[in-house]
Gaussian input, Z-matrix of N, CA and C with variables (Angstrom, degrees):
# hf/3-21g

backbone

0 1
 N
 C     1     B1
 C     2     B2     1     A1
 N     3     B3     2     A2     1     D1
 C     4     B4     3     A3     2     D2
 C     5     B5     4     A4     3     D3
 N     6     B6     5     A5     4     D4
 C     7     B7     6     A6     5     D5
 C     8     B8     7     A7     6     D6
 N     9     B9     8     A8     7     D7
 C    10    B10     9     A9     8     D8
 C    11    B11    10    A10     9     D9
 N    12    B12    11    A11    10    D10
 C    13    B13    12    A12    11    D11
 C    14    B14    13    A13    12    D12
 N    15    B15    14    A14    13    D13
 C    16    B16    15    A15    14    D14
 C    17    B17    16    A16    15    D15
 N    18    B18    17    A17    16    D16
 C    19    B19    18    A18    17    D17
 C    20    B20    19    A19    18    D18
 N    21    B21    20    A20    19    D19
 C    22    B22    21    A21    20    D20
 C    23    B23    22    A22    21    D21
 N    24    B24    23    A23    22    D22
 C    25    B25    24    A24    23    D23
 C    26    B26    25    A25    24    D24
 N    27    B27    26    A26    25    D25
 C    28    B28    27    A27    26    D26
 C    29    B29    28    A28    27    D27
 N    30    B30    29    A29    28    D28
 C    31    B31    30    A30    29    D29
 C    32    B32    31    A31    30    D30
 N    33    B33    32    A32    31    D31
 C    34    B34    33    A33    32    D32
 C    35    B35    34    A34    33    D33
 N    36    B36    35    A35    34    D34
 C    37    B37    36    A36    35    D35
 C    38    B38    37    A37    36    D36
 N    39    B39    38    A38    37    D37
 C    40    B40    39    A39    38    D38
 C    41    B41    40    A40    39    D39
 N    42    B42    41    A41    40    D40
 C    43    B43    42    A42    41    D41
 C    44    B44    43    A43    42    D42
 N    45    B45    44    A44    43    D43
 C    46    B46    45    A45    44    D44
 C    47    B47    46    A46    45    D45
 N    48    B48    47    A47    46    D46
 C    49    B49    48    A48    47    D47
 C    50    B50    49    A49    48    D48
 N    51    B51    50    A50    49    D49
 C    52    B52    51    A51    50    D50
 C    53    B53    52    A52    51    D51
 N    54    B54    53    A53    52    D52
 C    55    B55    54    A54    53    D53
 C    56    B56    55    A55    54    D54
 N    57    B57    56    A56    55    D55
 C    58    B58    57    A57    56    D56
 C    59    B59    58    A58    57    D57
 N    60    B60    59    A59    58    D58
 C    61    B61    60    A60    59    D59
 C    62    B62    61    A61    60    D60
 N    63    B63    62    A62    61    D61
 C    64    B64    63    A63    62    D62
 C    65    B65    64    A64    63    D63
 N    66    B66    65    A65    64    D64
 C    67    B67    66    A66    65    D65
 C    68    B68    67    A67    66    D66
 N    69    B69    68    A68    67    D67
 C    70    B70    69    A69    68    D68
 C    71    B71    70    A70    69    D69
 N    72    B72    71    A71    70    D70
 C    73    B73    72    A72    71    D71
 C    74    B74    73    A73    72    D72
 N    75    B75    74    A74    73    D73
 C    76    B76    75    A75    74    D74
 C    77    B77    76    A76    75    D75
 N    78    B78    77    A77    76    D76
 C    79    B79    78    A78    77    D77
 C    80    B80    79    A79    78    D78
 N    81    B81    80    A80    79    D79
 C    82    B82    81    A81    80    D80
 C    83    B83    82    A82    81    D81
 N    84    B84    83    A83    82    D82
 C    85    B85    84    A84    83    D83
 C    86    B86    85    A85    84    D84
 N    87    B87    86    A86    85    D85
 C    88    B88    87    A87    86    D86
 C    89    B89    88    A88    87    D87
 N    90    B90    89    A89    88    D88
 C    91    B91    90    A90    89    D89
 C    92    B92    91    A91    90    D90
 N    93    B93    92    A92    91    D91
 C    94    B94    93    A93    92    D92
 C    95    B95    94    A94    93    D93
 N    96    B96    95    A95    94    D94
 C    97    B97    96    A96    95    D95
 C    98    B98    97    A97    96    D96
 N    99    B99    98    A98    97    D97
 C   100   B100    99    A99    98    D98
 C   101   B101   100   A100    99    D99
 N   102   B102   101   A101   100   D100
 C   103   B103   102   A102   101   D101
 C   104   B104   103   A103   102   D102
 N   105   B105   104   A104   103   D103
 C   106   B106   105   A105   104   D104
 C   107   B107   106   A106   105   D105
 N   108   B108   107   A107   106   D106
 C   109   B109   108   A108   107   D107
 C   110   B110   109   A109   108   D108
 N   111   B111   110   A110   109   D109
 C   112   B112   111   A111   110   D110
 C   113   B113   112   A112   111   D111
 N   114   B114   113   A113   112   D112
 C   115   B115   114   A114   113   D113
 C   116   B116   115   A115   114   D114
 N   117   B117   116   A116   115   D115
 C   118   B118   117   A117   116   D116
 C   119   B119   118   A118   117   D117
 N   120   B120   119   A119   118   D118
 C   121   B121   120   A120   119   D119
 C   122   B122   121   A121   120   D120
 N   123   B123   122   A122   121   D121
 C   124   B124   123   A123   122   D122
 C   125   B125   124   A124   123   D123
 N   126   B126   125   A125   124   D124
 C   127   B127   126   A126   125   D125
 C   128   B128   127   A127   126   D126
 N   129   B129   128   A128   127   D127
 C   130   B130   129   A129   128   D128
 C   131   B131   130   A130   129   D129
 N   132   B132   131   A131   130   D130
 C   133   B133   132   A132   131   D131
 C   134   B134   133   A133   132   D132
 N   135   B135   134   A134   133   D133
 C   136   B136   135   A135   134   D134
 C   137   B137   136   A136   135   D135
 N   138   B138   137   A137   136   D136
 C   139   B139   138   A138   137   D137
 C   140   B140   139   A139   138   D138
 N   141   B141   140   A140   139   D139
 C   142   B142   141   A141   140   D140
 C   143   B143   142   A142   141   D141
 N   144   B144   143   A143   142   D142
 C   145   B145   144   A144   143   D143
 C   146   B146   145   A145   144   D144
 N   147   B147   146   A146   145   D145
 C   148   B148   147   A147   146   D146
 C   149   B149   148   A148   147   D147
 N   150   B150   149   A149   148   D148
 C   151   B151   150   A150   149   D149
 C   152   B152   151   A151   150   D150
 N   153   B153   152   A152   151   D151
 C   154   B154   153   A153   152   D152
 C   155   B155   154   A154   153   D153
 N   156   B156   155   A155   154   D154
 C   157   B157   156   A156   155   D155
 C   158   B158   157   A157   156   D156
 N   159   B159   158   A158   157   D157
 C   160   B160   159   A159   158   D158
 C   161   B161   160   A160   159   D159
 N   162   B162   161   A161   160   D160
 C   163   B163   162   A162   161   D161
 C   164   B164   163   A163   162   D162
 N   165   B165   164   A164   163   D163
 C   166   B166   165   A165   164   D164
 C   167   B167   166   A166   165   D165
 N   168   B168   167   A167   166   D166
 C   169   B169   168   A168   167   D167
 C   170   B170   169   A169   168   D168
 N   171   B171   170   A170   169   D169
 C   172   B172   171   A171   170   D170
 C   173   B173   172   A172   171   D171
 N   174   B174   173   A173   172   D172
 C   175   B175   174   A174   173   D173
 C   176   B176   175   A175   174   D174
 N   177   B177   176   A176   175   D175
 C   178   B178   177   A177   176   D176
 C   179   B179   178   A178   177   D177
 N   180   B180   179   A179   178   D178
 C   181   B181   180   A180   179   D179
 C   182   B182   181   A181   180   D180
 N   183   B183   182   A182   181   D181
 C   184   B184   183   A183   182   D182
 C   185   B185   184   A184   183   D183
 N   186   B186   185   A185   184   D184
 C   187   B187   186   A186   185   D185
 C   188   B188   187   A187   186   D186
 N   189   B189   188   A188   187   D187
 C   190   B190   189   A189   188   D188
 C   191   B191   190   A190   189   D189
 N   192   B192   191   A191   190   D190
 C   193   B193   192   A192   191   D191
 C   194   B194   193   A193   192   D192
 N   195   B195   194   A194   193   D193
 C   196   B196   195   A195   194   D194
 C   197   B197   196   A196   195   D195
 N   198   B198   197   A197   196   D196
 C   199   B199   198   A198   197   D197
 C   200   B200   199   A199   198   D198
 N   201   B201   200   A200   199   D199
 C   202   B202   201   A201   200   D200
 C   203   B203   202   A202   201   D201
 N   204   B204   203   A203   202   D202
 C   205   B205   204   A204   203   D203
 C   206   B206   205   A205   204   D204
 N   207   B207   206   A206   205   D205
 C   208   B208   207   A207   206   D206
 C   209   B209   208   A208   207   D207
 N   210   B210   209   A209   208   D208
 C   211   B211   210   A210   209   D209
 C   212   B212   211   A211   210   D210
 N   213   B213   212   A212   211   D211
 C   214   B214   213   A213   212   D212
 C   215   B215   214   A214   213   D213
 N   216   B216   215   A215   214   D214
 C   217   B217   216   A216   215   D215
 C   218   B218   217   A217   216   D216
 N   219   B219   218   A218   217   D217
 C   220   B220   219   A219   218   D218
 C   221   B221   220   A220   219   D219
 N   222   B222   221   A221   220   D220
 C   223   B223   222   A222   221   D221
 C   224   B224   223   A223   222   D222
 N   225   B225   224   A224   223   D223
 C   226   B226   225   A225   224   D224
 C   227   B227   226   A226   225   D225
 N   228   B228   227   A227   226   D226
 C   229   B229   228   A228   227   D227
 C   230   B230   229   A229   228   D228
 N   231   B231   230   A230   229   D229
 C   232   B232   231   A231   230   D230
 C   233   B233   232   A232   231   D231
 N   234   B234   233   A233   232   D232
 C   235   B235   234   A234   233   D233
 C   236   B236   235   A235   234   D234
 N   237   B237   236   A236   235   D235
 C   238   B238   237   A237   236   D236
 C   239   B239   238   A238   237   D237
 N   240   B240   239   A239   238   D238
 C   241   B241   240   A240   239   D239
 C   242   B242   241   A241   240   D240
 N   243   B243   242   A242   241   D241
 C   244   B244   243   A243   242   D242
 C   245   B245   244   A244   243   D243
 N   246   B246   245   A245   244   D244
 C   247   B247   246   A246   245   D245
 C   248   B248   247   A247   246   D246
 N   249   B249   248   A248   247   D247
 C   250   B250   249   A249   248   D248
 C   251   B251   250   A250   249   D249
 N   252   B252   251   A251   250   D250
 C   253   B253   252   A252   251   D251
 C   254   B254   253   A253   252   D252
 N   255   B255   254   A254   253   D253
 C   256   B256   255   A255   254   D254
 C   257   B257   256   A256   255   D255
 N   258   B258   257   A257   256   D256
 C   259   B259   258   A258   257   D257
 C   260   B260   259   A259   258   D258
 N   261   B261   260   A260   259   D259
 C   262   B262   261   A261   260   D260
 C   263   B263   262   A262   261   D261
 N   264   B264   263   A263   262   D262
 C   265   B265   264   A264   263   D263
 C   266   B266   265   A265   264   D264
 N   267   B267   266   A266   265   D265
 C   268   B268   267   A267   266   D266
 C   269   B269   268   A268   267   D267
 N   270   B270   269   A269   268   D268
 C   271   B271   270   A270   269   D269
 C   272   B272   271   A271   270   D270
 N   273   B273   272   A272   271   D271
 C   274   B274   273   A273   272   D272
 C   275   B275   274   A274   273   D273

   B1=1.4301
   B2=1.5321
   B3=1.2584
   B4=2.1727
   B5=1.3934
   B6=1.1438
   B7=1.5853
   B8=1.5129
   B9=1.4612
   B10=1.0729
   B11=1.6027
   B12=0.9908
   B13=1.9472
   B14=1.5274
   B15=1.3995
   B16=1.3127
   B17=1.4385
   B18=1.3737
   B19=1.2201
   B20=1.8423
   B21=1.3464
   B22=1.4421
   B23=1.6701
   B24=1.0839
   B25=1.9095
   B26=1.4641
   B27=0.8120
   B28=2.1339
   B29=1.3279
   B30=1.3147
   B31=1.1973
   B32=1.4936
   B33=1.5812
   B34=1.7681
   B35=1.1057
   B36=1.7464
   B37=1.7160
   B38=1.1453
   B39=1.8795
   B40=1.3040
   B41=1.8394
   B42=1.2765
   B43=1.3785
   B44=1.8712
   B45=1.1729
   B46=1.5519
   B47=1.7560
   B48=1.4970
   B49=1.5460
   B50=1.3452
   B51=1.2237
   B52=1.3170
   B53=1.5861
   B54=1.2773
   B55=1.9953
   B56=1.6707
   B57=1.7190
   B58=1.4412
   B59=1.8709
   B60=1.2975
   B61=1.6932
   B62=0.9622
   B63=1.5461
   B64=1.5444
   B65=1.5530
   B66=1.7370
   B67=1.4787
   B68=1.5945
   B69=1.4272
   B70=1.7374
   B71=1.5197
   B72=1.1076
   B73=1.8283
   B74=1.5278
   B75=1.3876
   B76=1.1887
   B77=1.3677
   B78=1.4949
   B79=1.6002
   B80=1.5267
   B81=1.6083
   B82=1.7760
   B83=1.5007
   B84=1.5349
   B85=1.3679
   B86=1.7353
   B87=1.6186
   B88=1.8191
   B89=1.7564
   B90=1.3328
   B91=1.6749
   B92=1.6698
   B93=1.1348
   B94=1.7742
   B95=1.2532
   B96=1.7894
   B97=1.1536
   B98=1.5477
   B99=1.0328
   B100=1.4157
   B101=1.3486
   B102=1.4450
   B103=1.3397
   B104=1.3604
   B105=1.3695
   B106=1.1051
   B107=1.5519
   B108=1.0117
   B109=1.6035
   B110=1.7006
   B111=2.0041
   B112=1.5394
   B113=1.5527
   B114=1.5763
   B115=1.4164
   B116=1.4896
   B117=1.3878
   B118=1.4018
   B119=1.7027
   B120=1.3902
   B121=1.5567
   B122=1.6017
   B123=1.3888
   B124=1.0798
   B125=1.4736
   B126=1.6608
   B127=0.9694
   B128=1.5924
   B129=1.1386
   B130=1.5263
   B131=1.3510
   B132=1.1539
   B133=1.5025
   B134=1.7996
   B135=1.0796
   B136=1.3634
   B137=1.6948
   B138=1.6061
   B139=2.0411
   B140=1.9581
   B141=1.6394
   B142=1.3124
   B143=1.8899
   B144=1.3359
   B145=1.5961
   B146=1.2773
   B147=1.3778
   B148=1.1605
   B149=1.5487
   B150=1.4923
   B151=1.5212
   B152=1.4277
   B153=1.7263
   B154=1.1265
   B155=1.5779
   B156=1.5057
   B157=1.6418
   B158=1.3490
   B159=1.2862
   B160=1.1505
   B161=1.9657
   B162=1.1944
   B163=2.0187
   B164=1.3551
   B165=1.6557
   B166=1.7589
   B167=1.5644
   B168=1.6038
   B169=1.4003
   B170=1.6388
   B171=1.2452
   B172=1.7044
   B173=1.4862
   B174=1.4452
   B175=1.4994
   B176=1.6739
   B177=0.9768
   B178=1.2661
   B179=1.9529
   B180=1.3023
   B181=1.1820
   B182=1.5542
   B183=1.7825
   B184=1.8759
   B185=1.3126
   B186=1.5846
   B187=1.3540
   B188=1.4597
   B189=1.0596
   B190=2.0977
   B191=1.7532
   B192=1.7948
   B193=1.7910
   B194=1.8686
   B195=1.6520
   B196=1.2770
   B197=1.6712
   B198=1.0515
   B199=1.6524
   B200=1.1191
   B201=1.8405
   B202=1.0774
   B203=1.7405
   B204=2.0698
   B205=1.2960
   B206=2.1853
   B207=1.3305
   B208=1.7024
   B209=1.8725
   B210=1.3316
   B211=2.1120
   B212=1.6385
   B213=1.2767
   B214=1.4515
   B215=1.2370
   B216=1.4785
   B217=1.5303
   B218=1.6322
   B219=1.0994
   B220=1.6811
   B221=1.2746
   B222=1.3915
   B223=1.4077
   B224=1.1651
   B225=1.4282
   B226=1.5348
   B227=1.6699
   B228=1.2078
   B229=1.6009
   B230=1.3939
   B231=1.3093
   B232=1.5060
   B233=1.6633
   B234=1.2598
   B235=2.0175
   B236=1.8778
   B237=1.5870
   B238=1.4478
   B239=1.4170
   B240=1.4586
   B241=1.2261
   B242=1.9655
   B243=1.1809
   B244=1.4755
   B245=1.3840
   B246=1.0793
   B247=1.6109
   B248=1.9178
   B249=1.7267
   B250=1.4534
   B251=1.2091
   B252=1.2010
   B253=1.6595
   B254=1.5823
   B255=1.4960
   B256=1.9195
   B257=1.2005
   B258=1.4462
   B259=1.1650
   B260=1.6764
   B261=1.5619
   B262=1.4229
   B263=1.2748
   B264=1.1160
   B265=1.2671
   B266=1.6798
   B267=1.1711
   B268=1.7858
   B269=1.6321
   B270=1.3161
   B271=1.6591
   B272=1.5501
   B273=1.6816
   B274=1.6939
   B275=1.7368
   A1=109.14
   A2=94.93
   A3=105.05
   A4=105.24
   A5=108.32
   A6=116.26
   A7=101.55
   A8=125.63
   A9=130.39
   A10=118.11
   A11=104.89
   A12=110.97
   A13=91.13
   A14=125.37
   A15=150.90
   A16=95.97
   A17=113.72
   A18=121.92
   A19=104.64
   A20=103.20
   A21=119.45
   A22=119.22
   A23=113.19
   A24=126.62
   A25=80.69
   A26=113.69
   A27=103.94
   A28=105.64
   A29=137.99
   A30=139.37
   A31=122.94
   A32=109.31
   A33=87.35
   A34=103.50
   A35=127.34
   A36=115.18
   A37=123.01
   A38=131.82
   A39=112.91
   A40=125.23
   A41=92.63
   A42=102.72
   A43=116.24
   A44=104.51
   A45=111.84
   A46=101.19
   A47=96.41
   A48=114.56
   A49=97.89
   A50=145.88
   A51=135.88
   A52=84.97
   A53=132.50
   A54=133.39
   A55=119.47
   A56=96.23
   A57=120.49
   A58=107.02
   A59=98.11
   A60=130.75
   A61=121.24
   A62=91.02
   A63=113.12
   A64=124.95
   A65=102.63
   A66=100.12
   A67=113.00
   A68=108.29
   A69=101.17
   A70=101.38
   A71=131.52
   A72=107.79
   A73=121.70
   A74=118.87
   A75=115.01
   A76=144.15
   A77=106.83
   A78=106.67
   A79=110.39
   A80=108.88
   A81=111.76
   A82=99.05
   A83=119.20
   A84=102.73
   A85=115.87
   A86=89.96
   A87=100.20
   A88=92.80
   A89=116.92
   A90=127.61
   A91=93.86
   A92=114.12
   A93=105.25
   A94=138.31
   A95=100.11
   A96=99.12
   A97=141.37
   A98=118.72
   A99=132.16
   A100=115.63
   A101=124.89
   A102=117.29
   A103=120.00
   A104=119.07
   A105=122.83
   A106=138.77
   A107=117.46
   A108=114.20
   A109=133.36
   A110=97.00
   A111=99.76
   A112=107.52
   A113=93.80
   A114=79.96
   A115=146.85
   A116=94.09
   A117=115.17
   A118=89.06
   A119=131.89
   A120=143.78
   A121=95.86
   A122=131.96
   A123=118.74
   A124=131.40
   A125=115.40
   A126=127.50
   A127=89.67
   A128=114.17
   A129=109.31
   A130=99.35
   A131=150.35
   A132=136.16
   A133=115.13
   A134=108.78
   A135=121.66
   A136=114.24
   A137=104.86
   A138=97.49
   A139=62.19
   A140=113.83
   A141=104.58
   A142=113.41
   A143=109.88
   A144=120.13
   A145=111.41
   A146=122.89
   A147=143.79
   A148=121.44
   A149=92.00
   A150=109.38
   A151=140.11
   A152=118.12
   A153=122.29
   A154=122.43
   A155=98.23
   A156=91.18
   A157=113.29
   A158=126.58
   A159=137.24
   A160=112.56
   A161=84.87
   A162=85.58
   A163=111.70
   A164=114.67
   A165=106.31
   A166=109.90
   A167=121.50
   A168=119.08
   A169=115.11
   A170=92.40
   A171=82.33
   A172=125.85
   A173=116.09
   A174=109.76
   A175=136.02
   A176=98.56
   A177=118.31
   A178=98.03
   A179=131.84
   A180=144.16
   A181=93.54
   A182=100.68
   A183=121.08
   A184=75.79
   A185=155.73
   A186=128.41
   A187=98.86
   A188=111.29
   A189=105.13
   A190=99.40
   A191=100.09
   A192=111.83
   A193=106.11
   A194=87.81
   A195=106.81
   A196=114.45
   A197=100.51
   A198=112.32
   A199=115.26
   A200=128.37
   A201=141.86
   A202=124.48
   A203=104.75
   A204=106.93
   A205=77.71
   A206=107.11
   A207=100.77
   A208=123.43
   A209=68.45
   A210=68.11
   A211=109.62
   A212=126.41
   A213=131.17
   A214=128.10
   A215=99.64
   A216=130.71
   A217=112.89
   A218=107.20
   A219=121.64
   A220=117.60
   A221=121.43
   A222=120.68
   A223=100.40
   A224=134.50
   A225=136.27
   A226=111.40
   A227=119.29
   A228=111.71
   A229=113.31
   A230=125.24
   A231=123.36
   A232=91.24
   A233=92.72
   A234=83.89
   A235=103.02
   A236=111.02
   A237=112.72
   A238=99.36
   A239=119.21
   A240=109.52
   A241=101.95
   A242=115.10
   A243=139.64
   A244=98.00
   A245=145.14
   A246=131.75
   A247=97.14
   A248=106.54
   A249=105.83
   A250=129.87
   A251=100.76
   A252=101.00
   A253=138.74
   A254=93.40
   A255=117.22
   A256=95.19
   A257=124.57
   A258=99.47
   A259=97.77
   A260=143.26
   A261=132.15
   A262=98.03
   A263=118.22
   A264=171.55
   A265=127.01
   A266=134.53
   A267=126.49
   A268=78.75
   A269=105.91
   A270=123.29
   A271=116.30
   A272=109.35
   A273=103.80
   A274=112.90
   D1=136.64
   D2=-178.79
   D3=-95.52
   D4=108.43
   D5=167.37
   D6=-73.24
   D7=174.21
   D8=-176.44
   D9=-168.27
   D10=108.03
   D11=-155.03
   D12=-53.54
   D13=-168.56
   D14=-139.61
   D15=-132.05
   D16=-50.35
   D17=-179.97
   D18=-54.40
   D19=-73.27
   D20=169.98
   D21=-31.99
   D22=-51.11
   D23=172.92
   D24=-60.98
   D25=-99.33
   D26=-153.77
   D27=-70.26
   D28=56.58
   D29=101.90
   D30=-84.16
   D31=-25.28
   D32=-176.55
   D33=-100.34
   D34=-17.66
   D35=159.02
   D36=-64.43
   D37=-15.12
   D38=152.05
   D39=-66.74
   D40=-51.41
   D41=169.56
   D42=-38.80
   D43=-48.75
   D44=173.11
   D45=-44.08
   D46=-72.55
   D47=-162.72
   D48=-52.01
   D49=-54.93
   D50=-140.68
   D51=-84.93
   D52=-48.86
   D53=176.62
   D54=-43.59
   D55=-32.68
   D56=-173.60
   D57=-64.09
   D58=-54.00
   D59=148.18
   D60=0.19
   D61=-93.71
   D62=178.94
   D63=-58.34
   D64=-22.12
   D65=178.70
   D66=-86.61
   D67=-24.29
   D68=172.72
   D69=-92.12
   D70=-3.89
   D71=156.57
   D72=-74.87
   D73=-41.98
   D74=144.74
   D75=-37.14
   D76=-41.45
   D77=-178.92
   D78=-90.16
   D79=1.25
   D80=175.01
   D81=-93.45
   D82=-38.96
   D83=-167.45
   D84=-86.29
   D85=-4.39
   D86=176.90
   D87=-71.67
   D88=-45.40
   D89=-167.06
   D90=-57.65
   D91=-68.05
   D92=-177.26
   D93=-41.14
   D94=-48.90
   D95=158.67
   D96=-68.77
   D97=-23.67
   D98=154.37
   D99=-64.53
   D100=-12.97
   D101=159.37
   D102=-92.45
   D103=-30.72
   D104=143.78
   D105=-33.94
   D106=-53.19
   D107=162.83
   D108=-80.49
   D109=-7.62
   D110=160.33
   D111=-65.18
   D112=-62.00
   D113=-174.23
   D114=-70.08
   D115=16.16
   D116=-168.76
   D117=-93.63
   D118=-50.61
   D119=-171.34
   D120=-73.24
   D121=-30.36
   D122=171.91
   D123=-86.56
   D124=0.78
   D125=-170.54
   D126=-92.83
   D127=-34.24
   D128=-169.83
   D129=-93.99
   D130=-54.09
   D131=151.43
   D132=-8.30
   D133=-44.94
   D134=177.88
   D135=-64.70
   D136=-33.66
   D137=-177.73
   D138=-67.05
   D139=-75.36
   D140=-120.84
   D141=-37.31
   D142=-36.73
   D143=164.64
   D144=-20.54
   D145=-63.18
   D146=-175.53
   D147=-42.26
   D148=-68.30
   D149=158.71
   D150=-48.24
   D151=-25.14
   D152=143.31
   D153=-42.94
   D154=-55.43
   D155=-160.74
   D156=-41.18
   D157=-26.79
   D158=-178.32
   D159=-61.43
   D160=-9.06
   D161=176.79
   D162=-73.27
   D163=-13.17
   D164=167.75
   D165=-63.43
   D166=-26.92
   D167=176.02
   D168=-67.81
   D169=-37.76
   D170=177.51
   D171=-78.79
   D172=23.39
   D173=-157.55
   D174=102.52
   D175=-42.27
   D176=-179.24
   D177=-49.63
   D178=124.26
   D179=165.46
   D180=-64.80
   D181=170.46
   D182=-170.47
   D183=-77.06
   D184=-51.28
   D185=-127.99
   D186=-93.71
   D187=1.05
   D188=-165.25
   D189=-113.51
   D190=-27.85
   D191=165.32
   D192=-34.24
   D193=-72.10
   D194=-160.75
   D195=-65.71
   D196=-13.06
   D197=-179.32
   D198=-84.26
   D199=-39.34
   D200=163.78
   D201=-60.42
   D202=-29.75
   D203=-148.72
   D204=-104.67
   D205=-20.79
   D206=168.14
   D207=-68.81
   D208=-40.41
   D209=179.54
   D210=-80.03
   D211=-3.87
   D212=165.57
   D213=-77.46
   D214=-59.13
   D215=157.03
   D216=-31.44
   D217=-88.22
   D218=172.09
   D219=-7.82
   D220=-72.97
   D221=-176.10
   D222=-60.24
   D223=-62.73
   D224=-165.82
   D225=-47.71
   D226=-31.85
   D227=167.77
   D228=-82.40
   D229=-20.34
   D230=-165.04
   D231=-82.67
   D232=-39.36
   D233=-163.52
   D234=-78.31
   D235=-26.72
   D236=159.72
   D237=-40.98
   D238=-69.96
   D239=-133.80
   D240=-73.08
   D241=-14.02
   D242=174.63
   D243=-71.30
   D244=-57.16
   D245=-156.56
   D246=-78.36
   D247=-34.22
   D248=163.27
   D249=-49.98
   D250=-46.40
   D251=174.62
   D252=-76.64
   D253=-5.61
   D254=170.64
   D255=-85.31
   D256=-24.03
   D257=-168.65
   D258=-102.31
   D259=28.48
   D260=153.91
   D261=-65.01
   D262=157.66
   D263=164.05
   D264=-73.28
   D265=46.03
   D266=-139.69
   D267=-92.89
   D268=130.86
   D269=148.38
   D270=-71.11
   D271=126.71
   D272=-171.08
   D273=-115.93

């Protein structure tokens, strides 16, 4: 049987904790930045949005607008609403 001084135990549970640390500061600032560049792709998704509307000039009737500007739309809020939710915060 391994005894193990007192001294020794809280050195490797600090050592743990401070490693423990380092891996959720990393995995928050990996989370930001990856929210960062959604919303950076969704900001520009957004002219392109824009630029549809303009398909009533080319012909395009309101019912084929809205059909084109829903199936575009769609993903761009779902994955919004996804980069939001990486970025909660859960208390453990």
């Amino acid at each position: 049987m391994t005894i193990i001084a007192a001294k020794e135990l809280t050195e490797k549970t600090k050592e743990l904790s401070l490693f423990s640390y380092g891996i959720e500061e990393k995995r928050e600032q990996n989370l930001f930045d990856q929210a960062g560049k959604m919303l950076t792709s969704i900001s520009i998704f957004t002219v392109a949005l824009l630029s549809f509307v303009s398909l009533e000039k080319l012909g395009f009737n309101t019912g084929q607008t809205i059909i084109i500007l829903g199936a575009t739309f769609t993903p761009l809020v779902l994955s919004f609403i996804l980069t939001v939710s990486t970025l909660w915060k859960y208390s453990y």
